[in-house]
PLY file of the C-alpha trace (Angstrom):
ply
format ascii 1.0
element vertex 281
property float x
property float y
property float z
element edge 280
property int vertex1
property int vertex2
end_header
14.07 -46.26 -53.06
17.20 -47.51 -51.66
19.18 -49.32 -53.69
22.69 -50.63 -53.44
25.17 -53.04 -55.56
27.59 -55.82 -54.37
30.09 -57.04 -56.55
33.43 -58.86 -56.32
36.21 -57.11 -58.66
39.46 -59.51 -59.41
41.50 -58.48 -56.89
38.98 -58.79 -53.76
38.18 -62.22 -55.05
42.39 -62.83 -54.76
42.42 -62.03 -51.79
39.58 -64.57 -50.51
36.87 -61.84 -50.15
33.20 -63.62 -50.69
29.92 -62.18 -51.40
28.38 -63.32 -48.04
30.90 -61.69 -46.48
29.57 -58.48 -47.95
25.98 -59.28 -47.26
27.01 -59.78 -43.45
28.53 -56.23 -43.69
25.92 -55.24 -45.60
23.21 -56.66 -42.64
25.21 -55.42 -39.77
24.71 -51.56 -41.32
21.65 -49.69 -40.77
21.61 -49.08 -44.90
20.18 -52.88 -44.25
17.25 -52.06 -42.56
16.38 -49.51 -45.23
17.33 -50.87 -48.04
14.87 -51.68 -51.23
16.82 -52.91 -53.54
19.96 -55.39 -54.08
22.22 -56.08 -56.82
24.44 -58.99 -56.90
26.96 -58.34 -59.27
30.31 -60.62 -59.65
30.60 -62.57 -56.62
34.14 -63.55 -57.68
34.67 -66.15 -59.82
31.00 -66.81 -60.93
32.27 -69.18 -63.67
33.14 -71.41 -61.35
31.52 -70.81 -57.86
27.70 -70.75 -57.98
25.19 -68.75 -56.28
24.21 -71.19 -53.83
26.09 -69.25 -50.92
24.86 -66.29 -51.88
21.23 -67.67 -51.69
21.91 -69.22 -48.02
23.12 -65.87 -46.81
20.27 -64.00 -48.31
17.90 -66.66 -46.64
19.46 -66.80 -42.97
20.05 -62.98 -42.91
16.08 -61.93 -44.43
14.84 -60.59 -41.36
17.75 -57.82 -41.57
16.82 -56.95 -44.86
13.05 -56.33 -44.21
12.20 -53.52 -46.63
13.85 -55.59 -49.54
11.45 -55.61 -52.78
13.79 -55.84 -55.37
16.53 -58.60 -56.35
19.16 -58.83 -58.78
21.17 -61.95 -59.08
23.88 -62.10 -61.34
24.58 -58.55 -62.75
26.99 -58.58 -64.58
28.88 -57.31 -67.91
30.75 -59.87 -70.46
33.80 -58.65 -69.54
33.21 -59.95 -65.90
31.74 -63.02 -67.16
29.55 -64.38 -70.31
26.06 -65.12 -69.11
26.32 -69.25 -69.93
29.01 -69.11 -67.58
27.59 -67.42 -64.69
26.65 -70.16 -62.30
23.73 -70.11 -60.99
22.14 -72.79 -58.31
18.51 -73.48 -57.02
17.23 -70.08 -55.91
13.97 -70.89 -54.87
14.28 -70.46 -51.39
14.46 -66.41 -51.80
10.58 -66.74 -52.74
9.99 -68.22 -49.03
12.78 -66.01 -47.49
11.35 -62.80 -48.73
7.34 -62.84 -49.08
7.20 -59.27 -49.89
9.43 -59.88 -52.68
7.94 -57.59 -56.21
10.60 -57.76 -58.75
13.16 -60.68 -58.95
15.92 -61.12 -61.66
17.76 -63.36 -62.93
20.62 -63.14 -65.14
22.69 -66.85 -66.06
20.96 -69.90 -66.37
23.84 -72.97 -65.97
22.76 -74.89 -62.50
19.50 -72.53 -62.73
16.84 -74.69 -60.87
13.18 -73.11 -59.80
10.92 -74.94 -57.89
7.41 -74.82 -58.03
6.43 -71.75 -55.71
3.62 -69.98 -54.64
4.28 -66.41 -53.93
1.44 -63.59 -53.16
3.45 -60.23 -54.16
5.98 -60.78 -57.10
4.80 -58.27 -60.24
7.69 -58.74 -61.67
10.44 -62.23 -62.93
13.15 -61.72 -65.46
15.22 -64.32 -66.75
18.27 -63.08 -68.59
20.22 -65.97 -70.44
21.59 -67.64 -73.79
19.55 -70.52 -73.04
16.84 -71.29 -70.86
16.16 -75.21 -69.65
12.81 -76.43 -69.88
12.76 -77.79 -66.32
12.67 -74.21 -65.28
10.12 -73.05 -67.99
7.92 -75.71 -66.66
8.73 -74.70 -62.62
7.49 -71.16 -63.63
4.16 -72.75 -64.85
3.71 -74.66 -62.51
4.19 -71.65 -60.11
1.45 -69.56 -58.11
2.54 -66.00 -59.07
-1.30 -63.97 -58.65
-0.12 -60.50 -58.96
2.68 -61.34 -61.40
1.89 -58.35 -63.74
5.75 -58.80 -65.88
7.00 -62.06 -67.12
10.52 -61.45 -69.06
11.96 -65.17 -70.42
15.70 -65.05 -72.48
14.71 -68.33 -74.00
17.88 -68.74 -76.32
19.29 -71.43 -78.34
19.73 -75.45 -76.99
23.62 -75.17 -77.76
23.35 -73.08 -74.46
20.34 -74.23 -72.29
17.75 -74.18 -74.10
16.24 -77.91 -74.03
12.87 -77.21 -74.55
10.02 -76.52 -77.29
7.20 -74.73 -78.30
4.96 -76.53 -76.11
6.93 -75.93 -72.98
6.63 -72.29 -73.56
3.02 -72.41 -74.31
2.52 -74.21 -70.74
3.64 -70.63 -69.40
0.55 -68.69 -71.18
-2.33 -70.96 -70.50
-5.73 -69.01 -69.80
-6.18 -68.29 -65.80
-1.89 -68.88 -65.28
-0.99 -65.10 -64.30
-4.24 -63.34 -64.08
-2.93 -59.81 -64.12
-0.25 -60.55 -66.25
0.25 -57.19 -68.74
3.70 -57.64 -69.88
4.95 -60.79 -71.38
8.61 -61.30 -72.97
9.40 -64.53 -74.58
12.73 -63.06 -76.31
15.85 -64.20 -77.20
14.64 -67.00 -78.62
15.95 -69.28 -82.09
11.96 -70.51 -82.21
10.82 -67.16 -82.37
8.50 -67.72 -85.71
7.20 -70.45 -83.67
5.98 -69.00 -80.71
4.63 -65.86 -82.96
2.61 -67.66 -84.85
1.22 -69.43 -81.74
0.67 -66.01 -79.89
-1.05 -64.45 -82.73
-4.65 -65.56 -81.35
-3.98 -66.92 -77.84
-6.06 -65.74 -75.48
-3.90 -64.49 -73.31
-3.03 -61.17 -75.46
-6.34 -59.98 -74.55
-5.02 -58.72 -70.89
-1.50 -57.43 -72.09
-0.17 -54.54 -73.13
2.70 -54.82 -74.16
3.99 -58.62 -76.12
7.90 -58.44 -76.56
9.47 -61.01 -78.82
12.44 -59.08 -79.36
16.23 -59.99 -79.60
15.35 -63.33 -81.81
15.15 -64.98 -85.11
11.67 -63.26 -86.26
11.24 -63.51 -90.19
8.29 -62.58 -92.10
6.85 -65.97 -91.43
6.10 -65.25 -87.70
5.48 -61.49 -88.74
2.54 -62.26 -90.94
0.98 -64.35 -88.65
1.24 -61.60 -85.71
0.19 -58.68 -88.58
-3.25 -60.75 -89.45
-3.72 -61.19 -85.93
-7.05 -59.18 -84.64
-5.50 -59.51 -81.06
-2.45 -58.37 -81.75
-4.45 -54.64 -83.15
-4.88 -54.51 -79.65
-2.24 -54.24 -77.69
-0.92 -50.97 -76.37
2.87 -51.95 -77.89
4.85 -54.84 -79.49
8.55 -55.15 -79.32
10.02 -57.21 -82.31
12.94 -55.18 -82.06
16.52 -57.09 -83.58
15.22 -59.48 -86.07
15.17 -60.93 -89.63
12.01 -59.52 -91.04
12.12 -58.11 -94.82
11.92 -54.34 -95.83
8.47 -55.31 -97.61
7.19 -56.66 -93.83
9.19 -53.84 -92.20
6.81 -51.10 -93.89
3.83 -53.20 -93.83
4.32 -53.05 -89.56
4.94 -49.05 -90.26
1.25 -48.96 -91.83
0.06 -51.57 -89.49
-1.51 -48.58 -86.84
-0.41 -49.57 -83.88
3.67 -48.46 -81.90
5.73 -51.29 -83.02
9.28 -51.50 -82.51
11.26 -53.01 -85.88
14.30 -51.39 -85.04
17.29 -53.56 -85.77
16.72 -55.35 -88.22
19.83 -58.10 -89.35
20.58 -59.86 -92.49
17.39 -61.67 -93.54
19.90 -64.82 -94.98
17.40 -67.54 -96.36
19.64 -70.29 -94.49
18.03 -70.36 -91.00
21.04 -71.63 -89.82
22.60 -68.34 -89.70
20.04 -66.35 -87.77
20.63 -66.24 -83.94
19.27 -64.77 -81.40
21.16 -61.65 -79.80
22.17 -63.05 -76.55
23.68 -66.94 -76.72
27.24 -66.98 -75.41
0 1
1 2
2 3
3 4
4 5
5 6
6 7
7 8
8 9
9 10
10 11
11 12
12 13
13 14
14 15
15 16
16 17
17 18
18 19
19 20
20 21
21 22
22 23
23 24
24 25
25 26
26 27
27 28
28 29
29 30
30 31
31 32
32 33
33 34
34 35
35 36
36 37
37 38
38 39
39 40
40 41
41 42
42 43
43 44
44 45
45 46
46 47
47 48
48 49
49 50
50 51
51 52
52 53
53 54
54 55
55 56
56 57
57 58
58 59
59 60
60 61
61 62
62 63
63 64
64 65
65 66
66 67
67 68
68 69
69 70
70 71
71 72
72 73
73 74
74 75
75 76
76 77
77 78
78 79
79 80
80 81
81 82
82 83
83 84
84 85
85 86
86 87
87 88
88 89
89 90
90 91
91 92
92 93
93 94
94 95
95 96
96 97
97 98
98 99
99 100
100 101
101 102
102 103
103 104
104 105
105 106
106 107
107 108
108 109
109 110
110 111
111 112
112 113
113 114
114 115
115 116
116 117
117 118
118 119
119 120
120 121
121 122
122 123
123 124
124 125
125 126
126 127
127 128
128 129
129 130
130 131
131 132
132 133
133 134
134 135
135 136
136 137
137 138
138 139
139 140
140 141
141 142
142 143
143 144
144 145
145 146
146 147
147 148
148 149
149 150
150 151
151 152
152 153
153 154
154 155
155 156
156 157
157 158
158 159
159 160
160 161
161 162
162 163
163 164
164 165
165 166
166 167
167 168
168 169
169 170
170 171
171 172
172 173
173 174
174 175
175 176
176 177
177 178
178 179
179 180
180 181
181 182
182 183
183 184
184 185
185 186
186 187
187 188
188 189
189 190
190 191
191 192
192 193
193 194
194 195
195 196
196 197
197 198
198 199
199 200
200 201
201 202
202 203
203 204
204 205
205 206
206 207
207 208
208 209
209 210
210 211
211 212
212 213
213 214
214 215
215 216
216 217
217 218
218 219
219 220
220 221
221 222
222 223
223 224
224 225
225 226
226 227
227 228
228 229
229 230
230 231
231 232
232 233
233 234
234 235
235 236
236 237
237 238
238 239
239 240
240 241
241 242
242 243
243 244
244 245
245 246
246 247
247 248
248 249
249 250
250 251
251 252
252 253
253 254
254 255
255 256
256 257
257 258
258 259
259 260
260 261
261 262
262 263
263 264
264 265
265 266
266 267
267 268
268 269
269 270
270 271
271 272
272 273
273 274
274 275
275 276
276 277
277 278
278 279
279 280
């Protein structure tokens, strides 16, 4: 695989320098031709400059980049910028632009906007925020993804993004939605005991193998549920990694026979107001 990563340091970005300059470069080189996978990291100021150029360029230059199965949009580290602040814009027209698209990520959700799309190869959609709106949670239901086989949502917390409730992320899990769908992360997320106890006998955790609900506010009340759950025996691995369980719950999942991740595990304070989710600001 051929992979290679584009970002904008402080200095370039000084000096005007712009990410689709760099993807012009990038086009005009035969690495373009042969080249997998993209990162976008920083494209210079992404606190206050979406990625709506960055999404044009892509677009007008695809047919230089026709090997391209992998897309990264918006890596980058704190330091650069914290993910509510990366600006993001409508990047839906990267599923039309690149049909043989397989894995697509996503990190930042402010100006995030999906459209409904219908797209024939992506396995793969990660969403890495502190919030996550529900106009987007409903776009990705409302989306034709048939061989999506990994769906990774950061829902977060509504001081961030996230807007939505439990029934906006049960839209995404209705029977028939991703057919081979074996992965699914709803993570991150300040409802976590919510959507556990809803998962516990959904139908859809009879294709998966692996149900991550890692990185949020999981107590014992969402942990029981998921523990009684004959579906959940089934699965080849759950993540509930970082989370607010109890020691008692912690050993039960030990005894529970099947590879759990509990790892993590934060101060189980009996005010919910002071359990968050890992990733916010």
């Amino acid at each position: 695989m051929s992979e290679i990563k584009l970002s904008i340091d402080y200095e370039q970005y000084e000096e005007g320098i712009k990410m689709k300059d760099l993807l012009e470069e990038l086009a005009n080189k035969p690495e373009g031709a042969e080249l997998t996978s993209l990162i976008i990291g920083d494209w210079g100021g992404s606190y206050e400059n979406d990625s709506s150029e960055i999404v044009e360029a892509l677009t007008r230059l695809k047919d230089r980049f026709p090997r391209l199965r992998k897309l990264f949009i918006g890596d980058m580290g704190f330091e650069e910028c914290e993910v509510s602040w990366i600006m993001q814009s409508n990047l839906s027209p990267i599923f039309t632009a690149y049909p043989e698209l397989e894995s697509f990520t996503i990190k930042g959700s402010t100006g995030l906007e999906l459209e409904p799309v219908k797209h024939a190869k992506l396995q793969e959609l990660a969403i890495i925020c502190g919030g996550l709106g529900k106009h987007v949670l409903a776009s990705i239901s409302q989306a034709e993804f048939s061989k999506l086989k990994k769906l990774e949502l950061y829902l977060g917390v509504d001081e961030y993004g996230f807007d939505g409730g439990l029934s906006d992320v049960l839209a995404l899990i209705e029977p028939g939605k991703f057919p081979e769908l074996t992965y699914l992360g709803l993570k991150n997320s300040e409802i976590e005991d919510e959507i556990a106890i809803a998962l516990a006998d959904a139908p859809i955790l009879g294709q998966l193998h692996t149900l991550d609900l890692s990185l949020g506010t999981l107590t014992d009340k969402g942990a029981e549920a998921l523990l009684n759950s004959a579906k959940v025996q089934n699965l080849k691995f759950l993540n509930l990694s970082y989370h607010y369980m109890s020691d008692d719950m912690m050993n039960r999942w030990a005894n529970a026979g099947i590879e759990v991740d509990t790892s993590e595990q934060q101060d189980a304070d009996d005010d919910e107001d002071y359990r968050y989710p890992l990733l916010t600001e």
